[in-house]
PQR file with spaces between the fields and no chain letter, atoms N, CA, C, O and H, PARSE charges and radii, in Angstrom:
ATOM       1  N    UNK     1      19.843 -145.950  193.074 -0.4000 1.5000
ATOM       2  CA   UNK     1      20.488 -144.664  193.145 -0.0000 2.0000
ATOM       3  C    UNK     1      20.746 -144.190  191.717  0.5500 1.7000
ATOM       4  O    UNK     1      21.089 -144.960  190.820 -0.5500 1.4000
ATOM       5  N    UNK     2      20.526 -142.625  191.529 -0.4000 1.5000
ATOM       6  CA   UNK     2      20.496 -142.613  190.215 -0.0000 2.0000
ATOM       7  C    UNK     2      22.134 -141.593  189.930  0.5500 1.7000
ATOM       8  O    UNK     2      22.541 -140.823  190.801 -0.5500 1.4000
ATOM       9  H    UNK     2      20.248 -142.000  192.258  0.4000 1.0000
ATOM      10  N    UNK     3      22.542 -141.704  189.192 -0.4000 1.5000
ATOM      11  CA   UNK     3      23.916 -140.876  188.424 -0.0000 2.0000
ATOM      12  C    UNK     3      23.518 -139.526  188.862  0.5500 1.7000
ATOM      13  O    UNK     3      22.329 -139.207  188.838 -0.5500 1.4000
ATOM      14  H    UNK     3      22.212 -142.329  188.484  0.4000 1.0000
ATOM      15  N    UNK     4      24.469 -138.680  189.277 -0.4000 1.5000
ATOM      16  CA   UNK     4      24.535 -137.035  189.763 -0.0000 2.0000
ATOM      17  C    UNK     4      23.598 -136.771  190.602  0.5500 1.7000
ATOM      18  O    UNK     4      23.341 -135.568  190.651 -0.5500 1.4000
ATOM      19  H    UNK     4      25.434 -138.940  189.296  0.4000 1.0000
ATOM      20  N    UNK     5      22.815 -137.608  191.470 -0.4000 1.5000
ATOM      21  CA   UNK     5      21.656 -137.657  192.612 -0.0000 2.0000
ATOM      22  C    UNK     5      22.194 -137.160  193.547  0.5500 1.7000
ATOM      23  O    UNK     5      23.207 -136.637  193.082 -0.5500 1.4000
ATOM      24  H    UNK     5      23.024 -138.585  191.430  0.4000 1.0000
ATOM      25  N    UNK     6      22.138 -136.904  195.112 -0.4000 1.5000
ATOM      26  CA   UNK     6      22.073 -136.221  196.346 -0.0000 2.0000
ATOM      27  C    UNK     6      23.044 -137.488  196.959  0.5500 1.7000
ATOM      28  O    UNK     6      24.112 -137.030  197.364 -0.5500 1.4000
ATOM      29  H    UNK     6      21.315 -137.329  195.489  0.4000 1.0000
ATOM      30  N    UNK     7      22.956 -138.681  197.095 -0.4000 1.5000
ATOM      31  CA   UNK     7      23.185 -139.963  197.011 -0.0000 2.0000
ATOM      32  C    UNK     7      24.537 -140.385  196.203  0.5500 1.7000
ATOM      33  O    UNK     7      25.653 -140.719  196.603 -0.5500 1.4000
ATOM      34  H    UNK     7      22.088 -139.053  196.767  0.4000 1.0000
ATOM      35  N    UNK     8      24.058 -140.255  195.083 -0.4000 1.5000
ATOM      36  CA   UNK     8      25.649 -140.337  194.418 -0.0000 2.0000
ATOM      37  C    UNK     8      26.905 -139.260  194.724  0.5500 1.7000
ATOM      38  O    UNK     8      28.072 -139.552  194.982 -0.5500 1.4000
ATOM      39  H    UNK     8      23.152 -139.984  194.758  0.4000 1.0000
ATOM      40  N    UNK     9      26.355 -138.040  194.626 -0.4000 1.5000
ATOM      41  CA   UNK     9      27.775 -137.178  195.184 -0.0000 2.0000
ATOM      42  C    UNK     9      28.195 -137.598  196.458  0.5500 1.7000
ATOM      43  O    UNK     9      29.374 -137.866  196.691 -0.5500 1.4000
ATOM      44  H    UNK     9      25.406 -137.802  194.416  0.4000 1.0000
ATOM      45  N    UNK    10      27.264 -137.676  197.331 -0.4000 1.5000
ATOM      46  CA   UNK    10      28.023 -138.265  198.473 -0.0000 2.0000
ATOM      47  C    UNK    10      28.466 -139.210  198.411  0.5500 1.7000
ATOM      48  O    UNK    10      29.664 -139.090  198.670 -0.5500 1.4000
ATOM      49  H    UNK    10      26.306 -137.459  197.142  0.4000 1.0000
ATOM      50  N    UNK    11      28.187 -140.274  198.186 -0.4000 1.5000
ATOM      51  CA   UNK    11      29.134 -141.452  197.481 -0.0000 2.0000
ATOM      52  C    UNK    11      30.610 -141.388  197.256  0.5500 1.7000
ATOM      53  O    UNK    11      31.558 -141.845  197.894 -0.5500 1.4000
ATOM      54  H    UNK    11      27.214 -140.371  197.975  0.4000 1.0000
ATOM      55  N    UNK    12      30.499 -140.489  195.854 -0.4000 1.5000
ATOM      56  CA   UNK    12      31.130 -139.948  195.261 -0.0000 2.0000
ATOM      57  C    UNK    12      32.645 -139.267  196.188  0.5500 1.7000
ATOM      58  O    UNK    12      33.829 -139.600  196.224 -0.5500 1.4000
ATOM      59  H    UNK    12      29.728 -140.118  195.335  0.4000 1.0000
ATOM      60  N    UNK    13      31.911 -138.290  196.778 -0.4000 1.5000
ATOM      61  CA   UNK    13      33.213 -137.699  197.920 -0.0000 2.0000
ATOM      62  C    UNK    13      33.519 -138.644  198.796  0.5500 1.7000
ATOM      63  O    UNK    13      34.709 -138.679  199.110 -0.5500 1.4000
ATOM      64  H    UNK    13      30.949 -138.019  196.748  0.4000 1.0000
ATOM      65  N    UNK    14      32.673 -139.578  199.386 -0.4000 1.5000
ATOM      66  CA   UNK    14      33.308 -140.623  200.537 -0.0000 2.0000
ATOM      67  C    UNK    14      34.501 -141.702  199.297  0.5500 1.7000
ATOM      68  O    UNK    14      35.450 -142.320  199.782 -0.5500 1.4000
ATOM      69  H    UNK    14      31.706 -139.550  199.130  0.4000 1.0000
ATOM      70  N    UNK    15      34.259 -141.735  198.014 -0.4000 1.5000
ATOM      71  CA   UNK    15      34.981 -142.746  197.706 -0.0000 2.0000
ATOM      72  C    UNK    15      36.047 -142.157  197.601  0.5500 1.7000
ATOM      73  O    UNK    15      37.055 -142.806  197.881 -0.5500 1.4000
ATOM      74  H    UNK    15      33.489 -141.233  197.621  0.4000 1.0000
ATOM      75  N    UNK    16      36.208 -140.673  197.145 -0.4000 1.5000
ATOM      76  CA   UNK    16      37.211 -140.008  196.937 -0.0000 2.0000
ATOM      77  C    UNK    16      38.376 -139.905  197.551  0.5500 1.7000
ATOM      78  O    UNK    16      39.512 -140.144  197.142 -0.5500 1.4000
ATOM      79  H    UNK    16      35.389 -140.146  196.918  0.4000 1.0000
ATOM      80  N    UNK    17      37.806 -139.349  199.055 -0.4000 1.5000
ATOM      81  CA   UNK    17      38.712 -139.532  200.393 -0.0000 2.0000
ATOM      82  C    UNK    17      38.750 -140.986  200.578  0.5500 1.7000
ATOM      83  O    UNK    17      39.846 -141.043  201.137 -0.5500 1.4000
ATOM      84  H    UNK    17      36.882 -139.155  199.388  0.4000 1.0000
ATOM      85  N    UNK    18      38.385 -142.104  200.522 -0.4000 1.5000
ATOM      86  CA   UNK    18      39.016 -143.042  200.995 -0.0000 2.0000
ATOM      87  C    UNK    18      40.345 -143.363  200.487  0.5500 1.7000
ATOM      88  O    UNK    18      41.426 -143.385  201.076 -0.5500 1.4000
ATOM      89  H    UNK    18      37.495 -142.058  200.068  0.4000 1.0000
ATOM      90  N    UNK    19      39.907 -143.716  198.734 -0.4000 1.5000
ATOM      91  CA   UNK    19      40.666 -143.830  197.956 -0.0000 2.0000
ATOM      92  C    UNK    19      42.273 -142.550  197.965  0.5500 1.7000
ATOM      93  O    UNK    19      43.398 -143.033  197.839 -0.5500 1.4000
ATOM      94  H    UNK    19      39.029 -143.699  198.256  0.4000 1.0000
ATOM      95  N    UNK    20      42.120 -141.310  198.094 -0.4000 1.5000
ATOM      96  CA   UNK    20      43.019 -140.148  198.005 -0.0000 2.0000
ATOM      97  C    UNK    20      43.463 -140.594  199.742  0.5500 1.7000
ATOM      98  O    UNK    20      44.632 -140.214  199.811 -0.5500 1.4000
ATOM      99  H    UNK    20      41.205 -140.918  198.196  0.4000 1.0000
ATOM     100  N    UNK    21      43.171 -141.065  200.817 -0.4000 1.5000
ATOM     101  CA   UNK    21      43.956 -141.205  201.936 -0.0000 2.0000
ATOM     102  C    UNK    21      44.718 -142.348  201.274  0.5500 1.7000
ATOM     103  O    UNK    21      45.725 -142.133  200.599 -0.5500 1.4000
ATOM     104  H    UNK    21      42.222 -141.374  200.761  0.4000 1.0000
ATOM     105  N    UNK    22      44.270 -143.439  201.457 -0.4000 1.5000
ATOM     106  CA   UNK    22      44.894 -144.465  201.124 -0.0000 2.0000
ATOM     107  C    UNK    22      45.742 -144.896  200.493  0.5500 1.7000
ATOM     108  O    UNK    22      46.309 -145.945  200.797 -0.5500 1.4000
ATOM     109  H    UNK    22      43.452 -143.613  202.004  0.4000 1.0000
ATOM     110  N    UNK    23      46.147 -143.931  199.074 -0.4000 1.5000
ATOM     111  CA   UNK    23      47.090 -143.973  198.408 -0.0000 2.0000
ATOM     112  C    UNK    23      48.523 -142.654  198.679  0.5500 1.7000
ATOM     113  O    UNK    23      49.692 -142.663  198.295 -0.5500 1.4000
ATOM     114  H    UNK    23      45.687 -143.078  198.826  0.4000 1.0000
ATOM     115  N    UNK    24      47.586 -141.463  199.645 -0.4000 1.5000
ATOM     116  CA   UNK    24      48.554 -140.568  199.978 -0.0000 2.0000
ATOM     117  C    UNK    24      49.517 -140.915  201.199  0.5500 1.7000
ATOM     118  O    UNK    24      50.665 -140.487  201.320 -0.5500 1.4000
ATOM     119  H    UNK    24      46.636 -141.456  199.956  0.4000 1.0000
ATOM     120  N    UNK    25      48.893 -141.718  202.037 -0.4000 1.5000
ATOM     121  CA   UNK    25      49.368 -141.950  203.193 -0.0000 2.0000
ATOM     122  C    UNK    25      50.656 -143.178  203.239  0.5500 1.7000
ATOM     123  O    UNK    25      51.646 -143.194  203.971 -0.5500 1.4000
ATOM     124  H    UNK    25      47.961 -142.065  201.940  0.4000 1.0000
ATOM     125  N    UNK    26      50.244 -144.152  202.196 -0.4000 1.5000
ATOM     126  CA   UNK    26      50.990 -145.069  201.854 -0.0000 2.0000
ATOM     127  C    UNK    26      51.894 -145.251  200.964  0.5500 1.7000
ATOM     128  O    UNK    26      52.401 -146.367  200.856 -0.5500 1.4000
ATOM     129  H    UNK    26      49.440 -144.139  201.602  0.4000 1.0000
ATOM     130  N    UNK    27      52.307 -144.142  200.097 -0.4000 1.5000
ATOM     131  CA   UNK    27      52.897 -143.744  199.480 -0.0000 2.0000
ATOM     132  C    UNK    27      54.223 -142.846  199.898  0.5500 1.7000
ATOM     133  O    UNK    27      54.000 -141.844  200.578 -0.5500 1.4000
ATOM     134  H    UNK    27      51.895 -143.235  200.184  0.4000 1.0000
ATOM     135  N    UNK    28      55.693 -143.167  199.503 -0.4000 1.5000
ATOM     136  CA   UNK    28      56.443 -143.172  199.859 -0.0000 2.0000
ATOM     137  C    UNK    28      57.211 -142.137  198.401  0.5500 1.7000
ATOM     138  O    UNK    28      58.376 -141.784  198.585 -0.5500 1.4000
ATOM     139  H    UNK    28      55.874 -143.981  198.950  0.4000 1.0000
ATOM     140  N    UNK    29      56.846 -141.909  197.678 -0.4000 1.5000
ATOM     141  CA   UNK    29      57.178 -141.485  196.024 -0.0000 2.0000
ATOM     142  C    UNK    29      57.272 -139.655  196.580  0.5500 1.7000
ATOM     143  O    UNK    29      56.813 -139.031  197.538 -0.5500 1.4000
ATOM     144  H    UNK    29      55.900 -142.196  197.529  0.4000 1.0000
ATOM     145  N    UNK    30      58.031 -139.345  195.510 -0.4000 1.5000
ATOM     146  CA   UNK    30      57.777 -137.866  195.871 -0.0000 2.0000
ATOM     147  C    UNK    30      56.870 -137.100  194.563  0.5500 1.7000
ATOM     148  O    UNK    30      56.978 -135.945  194.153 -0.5500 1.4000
ATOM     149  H    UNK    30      58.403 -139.852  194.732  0.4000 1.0000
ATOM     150  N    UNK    31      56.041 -138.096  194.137 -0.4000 1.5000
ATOM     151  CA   UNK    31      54.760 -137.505  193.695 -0.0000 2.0000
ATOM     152  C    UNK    31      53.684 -138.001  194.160  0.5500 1.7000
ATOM     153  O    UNK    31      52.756 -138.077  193.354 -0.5500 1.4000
ATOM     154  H    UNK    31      55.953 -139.035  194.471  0.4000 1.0000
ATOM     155  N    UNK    32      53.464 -138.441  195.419 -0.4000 1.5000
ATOM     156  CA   UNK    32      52.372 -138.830  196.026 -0.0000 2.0000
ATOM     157  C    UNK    32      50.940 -138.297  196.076  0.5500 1.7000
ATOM     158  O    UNK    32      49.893 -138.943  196.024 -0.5500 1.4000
ATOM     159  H    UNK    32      54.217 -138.379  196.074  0.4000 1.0000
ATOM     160  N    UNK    33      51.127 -136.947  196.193 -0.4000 1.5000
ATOM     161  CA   UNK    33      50.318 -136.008  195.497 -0.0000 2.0000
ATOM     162  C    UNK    33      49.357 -135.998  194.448  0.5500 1.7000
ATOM     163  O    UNK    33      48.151 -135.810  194.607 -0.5500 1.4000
ATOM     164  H    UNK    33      51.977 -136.423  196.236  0.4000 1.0000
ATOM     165  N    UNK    34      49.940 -136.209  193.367 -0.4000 1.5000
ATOM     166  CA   UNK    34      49.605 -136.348  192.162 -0.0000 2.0000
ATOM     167  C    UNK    34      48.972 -138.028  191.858  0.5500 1.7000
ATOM     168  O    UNK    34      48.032 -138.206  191.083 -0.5500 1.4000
ATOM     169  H    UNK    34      50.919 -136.362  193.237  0.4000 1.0000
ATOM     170  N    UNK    35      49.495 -138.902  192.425 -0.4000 1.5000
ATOM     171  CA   UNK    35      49.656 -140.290  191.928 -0.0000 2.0000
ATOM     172  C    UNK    35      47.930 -140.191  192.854  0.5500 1.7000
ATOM     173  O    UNK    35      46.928 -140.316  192.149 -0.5500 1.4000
ATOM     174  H    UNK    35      50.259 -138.757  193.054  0.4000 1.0000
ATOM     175  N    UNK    36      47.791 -140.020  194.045 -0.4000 1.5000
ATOM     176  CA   UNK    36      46.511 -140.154  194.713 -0.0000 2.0000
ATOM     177  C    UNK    36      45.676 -139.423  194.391  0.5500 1.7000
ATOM     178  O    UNK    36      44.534 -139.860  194.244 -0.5500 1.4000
ATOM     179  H    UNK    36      48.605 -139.918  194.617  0.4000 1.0000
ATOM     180  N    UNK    37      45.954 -138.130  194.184 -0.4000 1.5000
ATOM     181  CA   UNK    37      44.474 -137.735  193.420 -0.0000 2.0000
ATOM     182  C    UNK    37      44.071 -138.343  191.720  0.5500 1.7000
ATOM     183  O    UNK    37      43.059 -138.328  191.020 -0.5500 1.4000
ATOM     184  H    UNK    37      46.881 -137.775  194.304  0.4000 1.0000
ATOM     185  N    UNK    38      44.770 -138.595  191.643 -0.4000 1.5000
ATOM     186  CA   UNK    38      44.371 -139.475  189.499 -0.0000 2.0000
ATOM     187  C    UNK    38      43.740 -140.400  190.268  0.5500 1.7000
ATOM     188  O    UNK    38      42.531 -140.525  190.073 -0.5500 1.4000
ATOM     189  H    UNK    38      45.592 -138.607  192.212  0.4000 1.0000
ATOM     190  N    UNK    39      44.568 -141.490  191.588 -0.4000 1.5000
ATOM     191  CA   UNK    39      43.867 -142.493  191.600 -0.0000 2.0000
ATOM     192  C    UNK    39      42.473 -142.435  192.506  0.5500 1.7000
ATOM     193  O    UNK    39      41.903 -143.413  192.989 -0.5500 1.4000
ATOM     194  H    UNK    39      45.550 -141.388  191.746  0.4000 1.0000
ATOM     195  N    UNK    40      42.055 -140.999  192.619 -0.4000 1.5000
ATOM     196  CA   UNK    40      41.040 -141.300  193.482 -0.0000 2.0000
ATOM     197  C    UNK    40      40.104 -140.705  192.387  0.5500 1.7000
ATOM     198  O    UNK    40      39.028 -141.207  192.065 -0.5500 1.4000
ATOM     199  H    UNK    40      42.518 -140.204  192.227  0.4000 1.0000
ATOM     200  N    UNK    41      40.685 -139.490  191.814 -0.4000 1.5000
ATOM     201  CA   UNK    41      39.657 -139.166  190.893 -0.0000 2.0000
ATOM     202  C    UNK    41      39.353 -140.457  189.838  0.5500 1.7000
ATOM     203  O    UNK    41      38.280 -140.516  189.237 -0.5500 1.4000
ATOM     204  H    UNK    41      41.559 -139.082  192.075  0.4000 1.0000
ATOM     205  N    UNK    42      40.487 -141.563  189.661 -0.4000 1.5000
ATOM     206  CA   UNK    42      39.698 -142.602  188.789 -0.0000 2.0000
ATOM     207  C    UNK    42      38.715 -143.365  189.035  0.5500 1.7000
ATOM     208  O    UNK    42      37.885 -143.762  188.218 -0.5500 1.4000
ATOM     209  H    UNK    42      41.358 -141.515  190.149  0.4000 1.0000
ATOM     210  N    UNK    43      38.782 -143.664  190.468 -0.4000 1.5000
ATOM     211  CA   UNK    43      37.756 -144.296  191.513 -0.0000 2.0000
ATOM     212  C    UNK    43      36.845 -143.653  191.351  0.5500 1.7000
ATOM     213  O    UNK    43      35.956 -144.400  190.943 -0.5500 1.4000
ATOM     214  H    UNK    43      39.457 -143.342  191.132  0.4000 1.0000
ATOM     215  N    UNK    44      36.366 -142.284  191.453 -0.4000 1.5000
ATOM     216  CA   UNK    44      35.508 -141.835  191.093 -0.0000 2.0000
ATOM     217  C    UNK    44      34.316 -142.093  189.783  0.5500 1.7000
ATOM     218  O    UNK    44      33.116 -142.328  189.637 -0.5500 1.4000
ATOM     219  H    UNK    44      37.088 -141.677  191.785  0.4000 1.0000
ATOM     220  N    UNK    45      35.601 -141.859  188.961 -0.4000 1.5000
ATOM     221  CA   UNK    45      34.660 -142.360  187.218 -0.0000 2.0000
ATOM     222  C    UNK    45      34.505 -143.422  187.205  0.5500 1.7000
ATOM     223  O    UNK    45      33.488 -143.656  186.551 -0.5500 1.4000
ATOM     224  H    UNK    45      36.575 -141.668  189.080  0.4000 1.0000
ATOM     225  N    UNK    46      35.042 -144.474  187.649 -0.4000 1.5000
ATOM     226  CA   UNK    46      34.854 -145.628  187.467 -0.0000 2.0000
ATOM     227  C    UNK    46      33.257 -146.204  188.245  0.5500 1.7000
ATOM     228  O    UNK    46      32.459 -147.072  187.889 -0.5500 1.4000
ATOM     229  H    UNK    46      35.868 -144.284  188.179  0.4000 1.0000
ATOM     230  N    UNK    47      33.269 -145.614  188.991 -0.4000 1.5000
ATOM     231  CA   UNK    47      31.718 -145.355  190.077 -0.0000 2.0000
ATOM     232  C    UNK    47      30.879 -144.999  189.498  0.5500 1.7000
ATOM     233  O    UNK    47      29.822 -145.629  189.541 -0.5500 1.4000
ATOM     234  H    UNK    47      33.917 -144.909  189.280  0.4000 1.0000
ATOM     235  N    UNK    48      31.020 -143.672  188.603 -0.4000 1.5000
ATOM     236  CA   UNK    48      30.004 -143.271  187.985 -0.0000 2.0000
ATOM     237  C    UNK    48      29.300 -143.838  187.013  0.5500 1.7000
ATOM     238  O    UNK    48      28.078 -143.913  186.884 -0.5500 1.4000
ATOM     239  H    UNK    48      31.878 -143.160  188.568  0.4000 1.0000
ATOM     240  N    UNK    49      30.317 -144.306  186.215 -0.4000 1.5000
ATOM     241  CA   UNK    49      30.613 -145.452  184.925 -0.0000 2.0000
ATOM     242  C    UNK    49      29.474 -146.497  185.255  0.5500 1.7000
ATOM     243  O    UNK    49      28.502 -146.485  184.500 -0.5500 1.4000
ATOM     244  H    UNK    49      31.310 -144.245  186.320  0.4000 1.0000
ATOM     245  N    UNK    50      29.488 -147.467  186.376 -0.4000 1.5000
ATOM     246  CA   UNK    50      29.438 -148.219  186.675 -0.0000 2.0000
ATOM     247  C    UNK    50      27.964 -147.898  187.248  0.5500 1.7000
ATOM     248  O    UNK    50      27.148 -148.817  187.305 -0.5500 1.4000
ATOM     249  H    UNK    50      30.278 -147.477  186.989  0.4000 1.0000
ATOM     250  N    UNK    51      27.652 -146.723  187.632 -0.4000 1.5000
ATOM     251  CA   UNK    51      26.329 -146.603  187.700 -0.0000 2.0000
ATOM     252  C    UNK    51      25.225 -146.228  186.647  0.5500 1.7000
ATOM     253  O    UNK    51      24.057 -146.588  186.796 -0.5500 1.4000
ATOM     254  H    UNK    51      28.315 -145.976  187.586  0.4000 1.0000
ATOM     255  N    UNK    52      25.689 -145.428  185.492 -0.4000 1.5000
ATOM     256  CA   UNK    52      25.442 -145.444  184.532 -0.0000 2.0000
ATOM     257  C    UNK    52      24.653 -146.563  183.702  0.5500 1.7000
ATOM     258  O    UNK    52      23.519 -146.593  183.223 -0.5500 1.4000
ATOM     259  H    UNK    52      26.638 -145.136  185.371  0.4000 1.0000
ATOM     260  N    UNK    53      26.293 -147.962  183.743 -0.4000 1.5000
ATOM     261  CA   UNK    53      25.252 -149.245  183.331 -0.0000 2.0000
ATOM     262  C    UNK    53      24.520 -150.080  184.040  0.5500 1.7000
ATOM     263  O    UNK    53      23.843 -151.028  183.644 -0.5500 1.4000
ATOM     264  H    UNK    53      27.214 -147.938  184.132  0.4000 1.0000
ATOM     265  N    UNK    54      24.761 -149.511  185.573 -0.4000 1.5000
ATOM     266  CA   UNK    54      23.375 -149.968  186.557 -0.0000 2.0000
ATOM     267  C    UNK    54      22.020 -149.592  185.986  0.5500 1.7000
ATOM     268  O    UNK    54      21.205 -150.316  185.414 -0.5500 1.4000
ATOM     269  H    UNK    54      25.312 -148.741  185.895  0.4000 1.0000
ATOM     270  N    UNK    55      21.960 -148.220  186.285 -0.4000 1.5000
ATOM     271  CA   UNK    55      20.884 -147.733  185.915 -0.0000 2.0000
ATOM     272  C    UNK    55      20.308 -147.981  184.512  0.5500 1.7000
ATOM     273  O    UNK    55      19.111 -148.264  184.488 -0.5500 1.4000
ATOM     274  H    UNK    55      22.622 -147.632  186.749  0.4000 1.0000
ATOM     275  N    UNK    56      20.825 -147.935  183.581 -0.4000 1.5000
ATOM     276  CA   UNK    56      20.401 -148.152  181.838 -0.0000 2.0000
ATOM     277  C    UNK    56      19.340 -148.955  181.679  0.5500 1.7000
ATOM     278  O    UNK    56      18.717 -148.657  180.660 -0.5500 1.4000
ATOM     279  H    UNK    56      21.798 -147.705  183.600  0.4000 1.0000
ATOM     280  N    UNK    57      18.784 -150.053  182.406 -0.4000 1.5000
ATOM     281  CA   UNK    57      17.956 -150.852  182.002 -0.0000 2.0000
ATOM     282  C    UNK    57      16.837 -150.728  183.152  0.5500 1.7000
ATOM     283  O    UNK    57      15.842 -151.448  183.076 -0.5500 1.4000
ATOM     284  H    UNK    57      19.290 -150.295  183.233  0.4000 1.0000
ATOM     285  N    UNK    58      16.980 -149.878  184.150 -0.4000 1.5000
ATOM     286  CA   UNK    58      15.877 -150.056  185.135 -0.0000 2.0000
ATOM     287  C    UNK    58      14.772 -149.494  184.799  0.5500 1.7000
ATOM     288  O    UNK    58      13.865 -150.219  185.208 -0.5500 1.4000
ATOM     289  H    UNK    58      17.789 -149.293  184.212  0.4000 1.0000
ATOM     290  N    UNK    59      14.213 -148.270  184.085 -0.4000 1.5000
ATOM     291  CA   UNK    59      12.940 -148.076  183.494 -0.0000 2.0000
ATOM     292  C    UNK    59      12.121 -148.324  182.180  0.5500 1.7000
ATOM     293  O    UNK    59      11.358 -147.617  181.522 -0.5500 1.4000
ATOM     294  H    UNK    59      14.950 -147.681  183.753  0.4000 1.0000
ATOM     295  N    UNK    60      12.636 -149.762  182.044 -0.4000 1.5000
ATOM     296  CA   UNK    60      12.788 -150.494  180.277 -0.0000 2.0000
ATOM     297  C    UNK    60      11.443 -151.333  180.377  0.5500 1.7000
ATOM     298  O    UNK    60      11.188 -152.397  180.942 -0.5500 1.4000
ATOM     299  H    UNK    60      13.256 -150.337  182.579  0.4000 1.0000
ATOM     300  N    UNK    61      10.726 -150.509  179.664 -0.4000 1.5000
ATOM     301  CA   UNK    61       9.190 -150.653  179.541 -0.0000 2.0000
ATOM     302  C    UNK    61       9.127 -152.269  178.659  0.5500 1.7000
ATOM     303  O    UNK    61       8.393 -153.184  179.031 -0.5500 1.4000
ATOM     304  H    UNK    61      10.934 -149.645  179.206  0.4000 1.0000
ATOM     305  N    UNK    62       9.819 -152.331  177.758 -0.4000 1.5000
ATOM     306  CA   UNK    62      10.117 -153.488  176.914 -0.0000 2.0000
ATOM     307  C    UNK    62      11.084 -154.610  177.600  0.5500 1.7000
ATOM     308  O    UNK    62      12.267 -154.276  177.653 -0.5500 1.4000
ATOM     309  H    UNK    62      10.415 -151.587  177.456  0.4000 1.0000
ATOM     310  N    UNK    63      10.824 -155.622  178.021 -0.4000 1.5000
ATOM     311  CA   UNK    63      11.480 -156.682  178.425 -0.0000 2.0000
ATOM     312  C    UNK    63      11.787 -157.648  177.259  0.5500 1.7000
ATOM     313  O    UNK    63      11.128 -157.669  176.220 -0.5500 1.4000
ATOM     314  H    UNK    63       9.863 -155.893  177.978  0.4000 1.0000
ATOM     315  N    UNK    64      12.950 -158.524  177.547 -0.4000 1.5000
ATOM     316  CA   UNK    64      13.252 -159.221  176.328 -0.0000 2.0000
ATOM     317  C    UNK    64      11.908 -160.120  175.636  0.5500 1.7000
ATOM     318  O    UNK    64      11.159 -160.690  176.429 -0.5500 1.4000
ATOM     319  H    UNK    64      13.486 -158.507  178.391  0.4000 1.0000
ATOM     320  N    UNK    65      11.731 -160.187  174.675 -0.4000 1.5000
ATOM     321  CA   UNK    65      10.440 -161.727  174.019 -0.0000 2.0000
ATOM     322  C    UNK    65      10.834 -162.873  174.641  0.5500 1.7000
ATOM     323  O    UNK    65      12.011 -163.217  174.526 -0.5500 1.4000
ATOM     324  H    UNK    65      12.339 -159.724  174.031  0.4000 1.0000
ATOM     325  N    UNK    66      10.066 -163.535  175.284 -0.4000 1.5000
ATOM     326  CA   UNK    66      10.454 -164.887  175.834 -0.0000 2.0000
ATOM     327  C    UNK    66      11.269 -164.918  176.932  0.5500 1.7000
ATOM     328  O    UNK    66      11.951 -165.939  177.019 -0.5500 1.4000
ATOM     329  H    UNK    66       9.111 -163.256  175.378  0.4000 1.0000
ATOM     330  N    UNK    67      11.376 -164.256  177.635 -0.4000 1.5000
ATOM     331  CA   UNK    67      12.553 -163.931  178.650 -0.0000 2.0000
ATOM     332  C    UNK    67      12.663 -165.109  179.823  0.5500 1.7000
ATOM     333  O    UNK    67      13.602 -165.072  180.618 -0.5500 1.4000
ATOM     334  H    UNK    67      10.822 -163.427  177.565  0.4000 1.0000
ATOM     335  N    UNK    68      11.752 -166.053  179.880 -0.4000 1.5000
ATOM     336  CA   UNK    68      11.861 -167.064  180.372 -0.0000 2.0000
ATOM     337  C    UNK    68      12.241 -168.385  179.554  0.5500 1.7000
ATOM     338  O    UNK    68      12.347 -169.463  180.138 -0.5500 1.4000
ATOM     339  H    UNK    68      10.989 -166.082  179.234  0.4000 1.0000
């Protein structure tokens, strides 16, 4: 899957809402609001992030010397 793909946004929004229920619903604070969307929008970057250094090495014409 590649970063900003058809695939990743959806991703993307399913992690969102999981993450933004999960912390709104269980949350008892009277900034609940606020505290679940940072933490869903962090879930988010952190996804993206994370696909980013997925992807970085998959069309790497050059493999290490000796790699065995």
């Amino acid at each position: 899957m590649k970063p900003f793909g058809k695939n990743h946004i959806i991703i993307s929004v399913i992690t969102f809402v999981i993450l933004f229920l999960m912390n709104y619903l269980g949350n008892d604070l009277p900034d609940k609001l606020q505290r679940a969307s940072l933490t869903a929008f962090a879930g988010v970057v952190g996804l993206t992030i994370g696909l980013f250094i997925l992807n970085k090495g998959k069309n790497d014409k050059t493999p290490p010397h000796n790699f065995d």
